[in-house]
C-alpha positions in Angstrom: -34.9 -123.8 82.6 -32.9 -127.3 82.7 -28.9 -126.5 83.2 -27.0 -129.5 81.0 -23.2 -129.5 81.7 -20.3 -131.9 81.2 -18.4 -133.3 83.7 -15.5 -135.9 83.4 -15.9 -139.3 84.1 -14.3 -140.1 87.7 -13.7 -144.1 88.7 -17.5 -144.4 90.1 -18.8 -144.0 86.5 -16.8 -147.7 85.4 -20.6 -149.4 85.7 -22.5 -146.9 84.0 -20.1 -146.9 80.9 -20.0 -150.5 81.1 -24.2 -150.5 81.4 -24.3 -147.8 78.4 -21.9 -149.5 76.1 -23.8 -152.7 76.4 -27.1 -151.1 75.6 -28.4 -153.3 72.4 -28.8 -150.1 70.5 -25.8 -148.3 71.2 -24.0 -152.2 70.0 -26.1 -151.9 67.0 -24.8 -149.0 66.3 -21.4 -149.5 67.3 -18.5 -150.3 64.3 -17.8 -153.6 66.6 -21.1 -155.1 67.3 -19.9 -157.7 70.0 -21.1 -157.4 73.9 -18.4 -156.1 76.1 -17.1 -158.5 78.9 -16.8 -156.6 82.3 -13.4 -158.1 82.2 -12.9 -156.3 78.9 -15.0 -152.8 79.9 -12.7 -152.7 83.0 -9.0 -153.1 81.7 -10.3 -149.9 78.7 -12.0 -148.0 81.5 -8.6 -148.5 84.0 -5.9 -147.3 80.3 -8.6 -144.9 79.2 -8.7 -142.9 82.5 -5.4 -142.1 82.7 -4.7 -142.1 79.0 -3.9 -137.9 78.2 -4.9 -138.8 74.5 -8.7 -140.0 75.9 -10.8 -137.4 77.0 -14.4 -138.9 78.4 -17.3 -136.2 79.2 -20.7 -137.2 81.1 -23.8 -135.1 80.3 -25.6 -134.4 83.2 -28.2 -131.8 84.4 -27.3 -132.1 87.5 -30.4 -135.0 88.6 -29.8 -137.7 86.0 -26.6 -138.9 83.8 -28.1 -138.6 80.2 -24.8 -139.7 77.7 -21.4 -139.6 77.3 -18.9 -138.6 74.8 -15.1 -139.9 74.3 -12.6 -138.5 72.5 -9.4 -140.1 70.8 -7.0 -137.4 70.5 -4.2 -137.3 67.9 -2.2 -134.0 68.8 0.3 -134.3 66.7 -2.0 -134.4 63.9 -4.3 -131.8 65.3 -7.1 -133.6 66.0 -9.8 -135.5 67.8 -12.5 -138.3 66.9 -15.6 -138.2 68.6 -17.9 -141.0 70.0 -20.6 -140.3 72.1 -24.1 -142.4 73.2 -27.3 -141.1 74.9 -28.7 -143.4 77.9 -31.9 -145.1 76.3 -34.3 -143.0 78.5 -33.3 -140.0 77.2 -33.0 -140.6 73.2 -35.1 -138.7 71.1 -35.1 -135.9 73.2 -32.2 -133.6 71.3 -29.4 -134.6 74.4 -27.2 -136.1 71.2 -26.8 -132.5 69.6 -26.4 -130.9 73.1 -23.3 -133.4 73.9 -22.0 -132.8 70.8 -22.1 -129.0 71.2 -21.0 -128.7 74.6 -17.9 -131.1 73.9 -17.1 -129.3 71.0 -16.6 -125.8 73.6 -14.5 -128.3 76.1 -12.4 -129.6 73.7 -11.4 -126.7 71.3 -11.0 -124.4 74.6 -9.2 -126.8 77.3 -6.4 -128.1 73.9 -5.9 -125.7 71.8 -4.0 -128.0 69.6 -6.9 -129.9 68.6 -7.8 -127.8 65.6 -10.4 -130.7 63.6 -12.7 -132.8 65.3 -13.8 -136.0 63.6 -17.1 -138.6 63.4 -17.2 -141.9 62.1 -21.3 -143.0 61.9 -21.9 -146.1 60.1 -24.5 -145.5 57.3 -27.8 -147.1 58.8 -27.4 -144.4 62.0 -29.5 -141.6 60.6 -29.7 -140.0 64.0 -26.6 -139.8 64.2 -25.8 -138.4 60.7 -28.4 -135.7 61.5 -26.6 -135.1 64.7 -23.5 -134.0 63.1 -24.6 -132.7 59.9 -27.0 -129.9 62.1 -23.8 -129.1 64.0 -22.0 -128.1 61.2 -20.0 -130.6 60.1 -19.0 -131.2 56.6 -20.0 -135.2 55.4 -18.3 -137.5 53.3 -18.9 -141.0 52.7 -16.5 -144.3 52.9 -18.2 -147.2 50.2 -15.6 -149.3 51.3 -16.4 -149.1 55.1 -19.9 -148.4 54.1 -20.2 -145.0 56.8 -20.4 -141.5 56.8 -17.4 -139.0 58.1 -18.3 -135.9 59.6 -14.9 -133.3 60.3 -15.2 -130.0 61.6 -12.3 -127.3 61.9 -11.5 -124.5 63.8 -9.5 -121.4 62.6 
């Protein structure tokens, strides 16, 4: 049976991000459509990594880097947004649930502060809407910013 885990990101991962965040679906996808300069990948990678409020996950099995998943924690207010991408050879494959569900264990157990965990999916991502909405989490939509919010608590 395959073993999926979730490490942290270390400085060696500053390419693969950068390759990942510049994939043409995950930009599609993206709420900022632009492509990301190295220049531009490389001063967020250097702030995010030591940024306490940013918490940045690999999934791996152990053979192959498969996604990643970032948080933007607000712990004053309780809570974290989620944003996570799959690695083109491995979409379609369920890895976008499994980062999801493993994240979730991570974050609610390593901050016990964060008590709500949020997802912002713009409306033509219905993978990603499925994603969430099979984890649990309650939907809403924004007209105005045309996209779906997912939250989820914790007691």
């Amino acid at each position: 049976m395959e073993k999926f885990f979730l490490r942290e990101i270390t400085e060696n991962d500053i390419l693969l991000l950068f390759k990942w965040a510049n994939d043409s679906e995950v930009r599609r996808n993206s709420f900022s459509t632009a492509v990301i300069s190295l220049e531009e990948h490389t001063d967020w990678f250097k702030k995010a990594i030591l940024d306490h409020c940013t918490l940045i996950y690999i999934l791996t099995d152990g053979w192959a880097d498969i996604g990643m998943i970032r948080f933007s924690c607000d712990f004053d207010a309780q809570t974290a947004v989620a944003s996570y991408s799959i690695s083109k050879g491995f979409r379609g494959q369920g890895h976008g649930g499994r980062i999801i569900q493993l994240a979730e264990k991570v974050v609610f157990a390593e901050n016990p502060e964060i008590k709500t965990i949020k997802g912002f999916v713009k409306s033509c991502n219905d993978a990603s809407r499925r994603i969430f909405i099979n984890n649990g989490y309650n939907e809403s939509y924004d007209p105005e910013k045309d996209q779906f919010v997912y939250v989820k608590r914790i007691n």
